[in-house]
N, CA, C and O atoms as a DFTB+ gen file, in Angstrom:
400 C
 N C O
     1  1     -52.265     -44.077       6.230
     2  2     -51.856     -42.735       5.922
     3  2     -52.560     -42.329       4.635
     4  3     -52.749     -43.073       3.673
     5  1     -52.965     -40.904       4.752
     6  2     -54.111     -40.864       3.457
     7  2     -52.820     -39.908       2.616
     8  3     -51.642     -39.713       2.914
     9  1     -53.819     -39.363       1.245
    10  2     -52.614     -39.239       0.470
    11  2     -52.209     -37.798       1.146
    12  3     -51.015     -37.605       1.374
    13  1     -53.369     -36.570       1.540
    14  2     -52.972     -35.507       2.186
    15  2     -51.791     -35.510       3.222
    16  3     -51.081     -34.545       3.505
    17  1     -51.714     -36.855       3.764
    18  2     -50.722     -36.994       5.094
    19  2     -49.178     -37.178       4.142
    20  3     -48.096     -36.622       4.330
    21  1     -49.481     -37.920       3.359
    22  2     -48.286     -37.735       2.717
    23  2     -47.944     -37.097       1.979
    24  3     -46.772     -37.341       1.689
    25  1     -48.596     -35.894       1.155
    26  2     -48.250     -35.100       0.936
    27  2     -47.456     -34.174       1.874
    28  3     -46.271     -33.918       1.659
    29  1     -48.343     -33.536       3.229
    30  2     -47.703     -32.782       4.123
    31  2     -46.438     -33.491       4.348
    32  3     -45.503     -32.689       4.341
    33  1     -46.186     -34.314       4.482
    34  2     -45.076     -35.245       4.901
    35  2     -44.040     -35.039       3.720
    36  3     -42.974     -34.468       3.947
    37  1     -44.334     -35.469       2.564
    38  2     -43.509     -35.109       1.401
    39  2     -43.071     -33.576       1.380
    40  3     -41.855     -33.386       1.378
    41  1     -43.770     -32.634       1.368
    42  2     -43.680     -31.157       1.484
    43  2     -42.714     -30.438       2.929
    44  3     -41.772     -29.647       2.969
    45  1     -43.358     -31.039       3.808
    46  2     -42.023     -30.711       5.095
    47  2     -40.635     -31.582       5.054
    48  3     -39.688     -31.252       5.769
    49  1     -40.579     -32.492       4.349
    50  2     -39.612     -32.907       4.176
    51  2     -38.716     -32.642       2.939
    52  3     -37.683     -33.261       2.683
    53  1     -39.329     -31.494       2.103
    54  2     -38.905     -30.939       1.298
    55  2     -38.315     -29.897       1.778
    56  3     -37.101     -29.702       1.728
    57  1     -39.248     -29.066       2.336
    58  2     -38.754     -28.339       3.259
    59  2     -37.917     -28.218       4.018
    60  3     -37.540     -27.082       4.304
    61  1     -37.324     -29.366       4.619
    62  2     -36.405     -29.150       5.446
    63  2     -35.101     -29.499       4.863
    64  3     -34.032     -28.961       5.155
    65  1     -35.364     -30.875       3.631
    66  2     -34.535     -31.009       3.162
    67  2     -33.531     -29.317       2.289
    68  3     -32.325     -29.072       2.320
    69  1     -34.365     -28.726       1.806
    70  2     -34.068     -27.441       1.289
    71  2     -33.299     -26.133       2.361
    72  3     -32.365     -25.433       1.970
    73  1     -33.601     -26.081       3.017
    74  2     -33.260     -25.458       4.746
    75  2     -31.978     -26.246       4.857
    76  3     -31.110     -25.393       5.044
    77  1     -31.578     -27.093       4.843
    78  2     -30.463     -28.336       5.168
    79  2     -29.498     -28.014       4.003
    80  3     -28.316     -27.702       4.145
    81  1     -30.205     -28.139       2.758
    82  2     -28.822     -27.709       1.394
    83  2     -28.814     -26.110       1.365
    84  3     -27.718     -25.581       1.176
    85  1     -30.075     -25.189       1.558
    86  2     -29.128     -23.877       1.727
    87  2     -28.364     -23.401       3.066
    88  3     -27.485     -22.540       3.016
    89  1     -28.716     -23.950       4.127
    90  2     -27.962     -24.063       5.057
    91  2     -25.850     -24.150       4.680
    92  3     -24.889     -23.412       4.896
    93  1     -26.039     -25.256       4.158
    94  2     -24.522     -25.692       3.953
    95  2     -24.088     -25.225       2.662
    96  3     -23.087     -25.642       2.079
    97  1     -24.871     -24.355       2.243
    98  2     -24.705     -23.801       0.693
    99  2     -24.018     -22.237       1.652
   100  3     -22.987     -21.855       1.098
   101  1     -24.340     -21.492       2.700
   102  2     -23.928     -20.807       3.015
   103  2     -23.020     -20.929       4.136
   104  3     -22.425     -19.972       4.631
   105  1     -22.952     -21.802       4.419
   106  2     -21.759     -22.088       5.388
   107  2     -21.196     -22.625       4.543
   108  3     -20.595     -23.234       5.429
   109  1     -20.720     -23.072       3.529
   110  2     -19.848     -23.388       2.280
   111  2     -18.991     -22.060       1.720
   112  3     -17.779     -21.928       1.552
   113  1     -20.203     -21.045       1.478
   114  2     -20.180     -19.934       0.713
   115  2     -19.080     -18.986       2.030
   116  3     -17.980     -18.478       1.810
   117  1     -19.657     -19.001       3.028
   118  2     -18.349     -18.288       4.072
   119  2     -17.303     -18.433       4.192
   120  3     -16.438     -17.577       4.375
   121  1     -17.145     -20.135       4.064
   122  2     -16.068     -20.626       3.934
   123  2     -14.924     -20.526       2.966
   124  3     -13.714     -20.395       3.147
   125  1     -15.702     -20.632       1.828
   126  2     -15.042     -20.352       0.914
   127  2     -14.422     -18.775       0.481
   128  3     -13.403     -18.570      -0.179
   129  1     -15.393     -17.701       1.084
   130  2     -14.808     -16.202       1.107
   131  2     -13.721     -16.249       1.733
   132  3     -12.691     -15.942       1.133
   133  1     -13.663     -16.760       3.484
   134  2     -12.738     -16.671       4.023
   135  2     -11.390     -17.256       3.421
   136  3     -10.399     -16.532       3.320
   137  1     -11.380     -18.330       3.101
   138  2     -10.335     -18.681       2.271
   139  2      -9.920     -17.644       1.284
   140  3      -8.887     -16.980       1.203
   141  1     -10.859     -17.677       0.649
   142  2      -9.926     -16.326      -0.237
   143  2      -9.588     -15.507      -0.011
   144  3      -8.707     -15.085      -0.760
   145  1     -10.083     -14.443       1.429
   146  2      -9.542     -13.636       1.830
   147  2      -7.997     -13.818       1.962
   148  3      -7.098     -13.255       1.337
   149  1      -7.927     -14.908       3.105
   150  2      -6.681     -15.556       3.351
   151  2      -5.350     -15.360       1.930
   152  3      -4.311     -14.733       1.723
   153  1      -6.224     -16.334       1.254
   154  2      -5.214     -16.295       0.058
   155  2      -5.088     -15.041      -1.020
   156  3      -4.660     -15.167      -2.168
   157  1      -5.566     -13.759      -0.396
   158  2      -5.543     -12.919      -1.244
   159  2      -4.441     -12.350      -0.469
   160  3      -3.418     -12.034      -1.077
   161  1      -4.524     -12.160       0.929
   162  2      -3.667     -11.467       1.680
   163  2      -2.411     -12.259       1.199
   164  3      -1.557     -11.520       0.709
   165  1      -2.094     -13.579       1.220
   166  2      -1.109     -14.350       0.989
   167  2      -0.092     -14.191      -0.442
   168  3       1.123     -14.204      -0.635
   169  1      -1.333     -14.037      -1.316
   170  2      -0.969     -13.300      -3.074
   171  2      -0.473     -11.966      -2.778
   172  3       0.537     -11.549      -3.344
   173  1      -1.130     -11.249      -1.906
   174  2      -0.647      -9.739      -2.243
   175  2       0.969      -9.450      -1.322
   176  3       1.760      -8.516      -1.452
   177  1       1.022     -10.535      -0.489
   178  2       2.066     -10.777       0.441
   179  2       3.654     -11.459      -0.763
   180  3       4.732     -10.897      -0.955
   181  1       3.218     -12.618      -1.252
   182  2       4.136     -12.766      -2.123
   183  2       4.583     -11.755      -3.374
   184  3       5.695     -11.747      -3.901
   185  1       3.896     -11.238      -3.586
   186  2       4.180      -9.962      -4.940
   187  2       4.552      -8.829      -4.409
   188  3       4.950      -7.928      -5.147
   189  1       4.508      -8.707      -3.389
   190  2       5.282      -7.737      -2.452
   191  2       6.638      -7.940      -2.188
   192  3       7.517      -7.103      -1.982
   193  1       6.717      -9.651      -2.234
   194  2       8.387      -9.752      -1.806
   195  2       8.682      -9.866      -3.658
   196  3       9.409      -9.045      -4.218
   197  1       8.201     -10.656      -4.184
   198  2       8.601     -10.416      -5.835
   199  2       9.212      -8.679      -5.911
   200  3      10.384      -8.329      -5.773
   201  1       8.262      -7.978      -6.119
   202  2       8.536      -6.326      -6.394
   203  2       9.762      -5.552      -5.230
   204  3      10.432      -4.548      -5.476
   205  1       9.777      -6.259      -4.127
   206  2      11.088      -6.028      -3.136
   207  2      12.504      -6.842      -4.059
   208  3      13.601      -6.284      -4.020
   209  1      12.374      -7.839      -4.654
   210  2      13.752      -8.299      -5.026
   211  2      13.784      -7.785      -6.661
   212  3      14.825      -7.370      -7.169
   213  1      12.595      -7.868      -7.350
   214  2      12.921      -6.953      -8.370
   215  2      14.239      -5.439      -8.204
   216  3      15.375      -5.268      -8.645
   217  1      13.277      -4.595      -7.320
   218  2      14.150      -3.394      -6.896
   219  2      15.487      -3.767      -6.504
   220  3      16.477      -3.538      -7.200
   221  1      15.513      -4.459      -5.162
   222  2      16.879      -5.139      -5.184
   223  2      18.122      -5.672      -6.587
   224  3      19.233      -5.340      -6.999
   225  1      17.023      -6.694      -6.902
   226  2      18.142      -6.661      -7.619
   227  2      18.536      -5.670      -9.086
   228  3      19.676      -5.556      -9.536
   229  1      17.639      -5.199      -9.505
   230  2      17.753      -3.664     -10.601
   231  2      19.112      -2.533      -9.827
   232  3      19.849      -1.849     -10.537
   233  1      19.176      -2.549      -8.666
   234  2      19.429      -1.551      -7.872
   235  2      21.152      -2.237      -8.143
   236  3      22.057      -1.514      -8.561
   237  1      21.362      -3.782      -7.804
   238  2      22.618      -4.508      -7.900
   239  2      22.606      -4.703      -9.163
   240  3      23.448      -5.594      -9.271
   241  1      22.139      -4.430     -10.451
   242  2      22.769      -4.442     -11.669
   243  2      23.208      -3.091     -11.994
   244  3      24.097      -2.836     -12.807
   245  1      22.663      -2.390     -11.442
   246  2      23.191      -0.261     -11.143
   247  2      24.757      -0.431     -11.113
   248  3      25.575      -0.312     -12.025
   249  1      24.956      -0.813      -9.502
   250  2      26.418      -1.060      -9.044
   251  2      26.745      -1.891      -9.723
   252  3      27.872      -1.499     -10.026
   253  1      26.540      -3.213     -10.450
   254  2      27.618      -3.689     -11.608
   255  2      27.976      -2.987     -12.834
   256  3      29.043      -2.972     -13.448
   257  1      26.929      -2.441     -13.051
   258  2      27.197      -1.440     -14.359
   259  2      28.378      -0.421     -13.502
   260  3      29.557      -0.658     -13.767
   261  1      28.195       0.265     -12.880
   262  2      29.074       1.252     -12.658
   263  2      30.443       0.870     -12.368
   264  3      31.502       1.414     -12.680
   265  1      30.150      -0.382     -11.578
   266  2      31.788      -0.429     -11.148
   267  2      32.680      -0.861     -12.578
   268  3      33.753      -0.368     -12.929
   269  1      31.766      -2.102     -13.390
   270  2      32.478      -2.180     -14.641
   271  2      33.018      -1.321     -15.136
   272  3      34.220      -1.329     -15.402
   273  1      31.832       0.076     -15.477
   274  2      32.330       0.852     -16.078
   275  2      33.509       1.760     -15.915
   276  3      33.983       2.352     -16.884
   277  1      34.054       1.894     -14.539
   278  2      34.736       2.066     -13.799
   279  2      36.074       1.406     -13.688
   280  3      37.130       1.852     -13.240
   281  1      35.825       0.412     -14.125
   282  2      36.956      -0.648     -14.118
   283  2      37.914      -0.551     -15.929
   284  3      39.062      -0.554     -16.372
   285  1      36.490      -0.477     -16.409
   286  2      36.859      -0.549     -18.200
   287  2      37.622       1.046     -18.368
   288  3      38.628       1.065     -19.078
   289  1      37.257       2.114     -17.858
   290  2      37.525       3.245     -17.727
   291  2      39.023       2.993     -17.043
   292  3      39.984       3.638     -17.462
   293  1      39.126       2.321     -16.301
   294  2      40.835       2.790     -15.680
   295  2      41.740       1.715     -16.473
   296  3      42.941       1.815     -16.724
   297  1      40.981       0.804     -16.760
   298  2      42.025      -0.549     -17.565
   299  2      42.711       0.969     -18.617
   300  3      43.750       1.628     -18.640
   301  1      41.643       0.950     -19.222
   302  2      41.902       1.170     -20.890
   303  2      42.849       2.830     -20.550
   304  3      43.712       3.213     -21.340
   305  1      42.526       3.540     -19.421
   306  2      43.712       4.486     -18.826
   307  2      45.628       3.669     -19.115
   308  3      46.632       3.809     -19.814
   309  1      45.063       2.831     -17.988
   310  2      46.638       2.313     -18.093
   311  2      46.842       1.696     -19.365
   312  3      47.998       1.897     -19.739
   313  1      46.111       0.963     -20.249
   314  2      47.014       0.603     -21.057
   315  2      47.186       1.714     -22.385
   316  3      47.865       1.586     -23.404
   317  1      46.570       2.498     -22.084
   318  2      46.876       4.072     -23.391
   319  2      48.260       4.497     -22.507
   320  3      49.145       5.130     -23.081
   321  1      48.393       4.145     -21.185
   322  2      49.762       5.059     -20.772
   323  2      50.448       3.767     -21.049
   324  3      51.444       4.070     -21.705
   325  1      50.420       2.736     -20.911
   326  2      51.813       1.505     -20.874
   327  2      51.912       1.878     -22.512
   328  3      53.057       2.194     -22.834
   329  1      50.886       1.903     -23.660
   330  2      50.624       2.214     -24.972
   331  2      51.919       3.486     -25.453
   332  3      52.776       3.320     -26.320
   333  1      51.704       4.829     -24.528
   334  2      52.358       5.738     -24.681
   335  2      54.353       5.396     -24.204
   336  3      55.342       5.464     -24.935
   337  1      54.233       5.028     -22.660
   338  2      55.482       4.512     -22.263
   339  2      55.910       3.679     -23.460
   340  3      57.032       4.022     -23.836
   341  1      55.439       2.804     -24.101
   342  2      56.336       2.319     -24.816
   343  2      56.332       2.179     -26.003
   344  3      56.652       1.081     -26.458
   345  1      55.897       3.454     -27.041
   346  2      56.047       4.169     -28.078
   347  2      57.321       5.013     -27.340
   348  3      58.377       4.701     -27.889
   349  1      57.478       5.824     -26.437
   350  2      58.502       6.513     -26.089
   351  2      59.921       5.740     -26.104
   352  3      60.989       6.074     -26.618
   353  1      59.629       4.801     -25.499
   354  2      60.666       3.506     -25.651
   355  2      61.235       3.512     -26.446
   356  3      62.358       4.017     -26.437
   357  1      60.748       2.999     -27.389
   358  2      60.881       2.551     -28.908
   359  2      61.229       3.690     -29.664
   360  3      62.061       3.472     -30.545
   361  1      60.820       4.836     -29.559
   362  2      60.939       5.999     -29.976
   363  2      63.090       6.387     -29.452
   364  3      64.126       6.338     -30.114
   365  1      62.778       6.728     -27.985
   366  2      64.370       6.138     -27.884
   367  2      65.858       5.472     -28.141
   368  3      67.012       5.893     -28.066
   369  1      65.116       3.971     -28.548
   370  2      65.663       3.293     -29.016
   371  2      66.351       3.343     -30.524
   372  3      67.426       2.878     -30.902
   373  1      65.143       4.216     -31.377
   374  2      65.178       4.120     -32.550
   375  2      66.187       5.305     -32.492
   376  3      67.223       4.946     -33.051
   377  1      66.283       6.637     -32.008
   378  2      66.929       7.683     -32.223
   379  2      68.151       7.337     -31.739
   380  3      69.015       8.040     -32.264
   381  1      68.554       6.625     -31.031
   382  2      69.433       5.461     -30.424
   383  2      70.917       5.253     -31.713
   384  3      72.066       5.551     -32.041
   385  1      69.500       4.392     -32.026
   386  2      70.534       3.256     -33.018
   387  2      70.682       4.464     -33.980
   388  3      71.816       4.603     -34.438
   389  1      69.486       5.610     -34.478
   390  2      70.162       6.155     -35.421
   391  2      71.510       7.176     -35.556
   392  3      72.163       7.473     -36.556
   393  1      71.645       7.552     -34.272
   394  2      72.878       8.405     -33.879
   395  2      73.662       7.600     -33.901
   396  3      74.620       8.289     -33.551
   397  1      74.239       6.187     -34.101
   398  2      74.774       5.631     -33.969
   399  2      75.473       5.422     -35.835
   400  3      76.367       4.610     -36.072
């Protein structure tokens, strides 16, 4: 084999070797888009349910606030009237004993 033969020989086998790594450099490269596609749809899929239970639950701290407030609002009703009933009481009592 003279050295020209191995040159050509060295050179197509460069050649092909090169054809062979960009080959799988782009079937790598597809691969790898597709995946991310995948996992982008998958990301934008989970932050979708994140931002669904956010609202949810903002929406159920609404109705706790209100009903509390609702609740603190009628407590503090009755006990200004049990408060009043029994100043009157006492009030009674006292004019009571003092006629006495």
């Amino acid at each position: 084999m003279t050295d020209d033969d191995l040159e050509r020989l060295l050179e197509a086998s460069a050649a092909e070797t090169r054809r062979a790594i960009e080959t799988r450099i782009d079937e790598t490269a597809a691969e790898l888009r597709h995946q991310m596609g995948i996992d982008r749809e998958a990301t934008k899929h989970e932050i979708q349910l994140v931002a669904e239970t956010v609202l949810e639950t903002r929406e159920e701290l609404r109705r706790t606030r209100t009903e509390l407030n609702e609740k603190i609002e009628y407590t503090a009703a009755e006990t200004q009237a049990m408060i009043k009933f029994s100043h009157k009481e006492l009030d009674r009592r006292i004019t009571t004993l003092e006629g006495n």
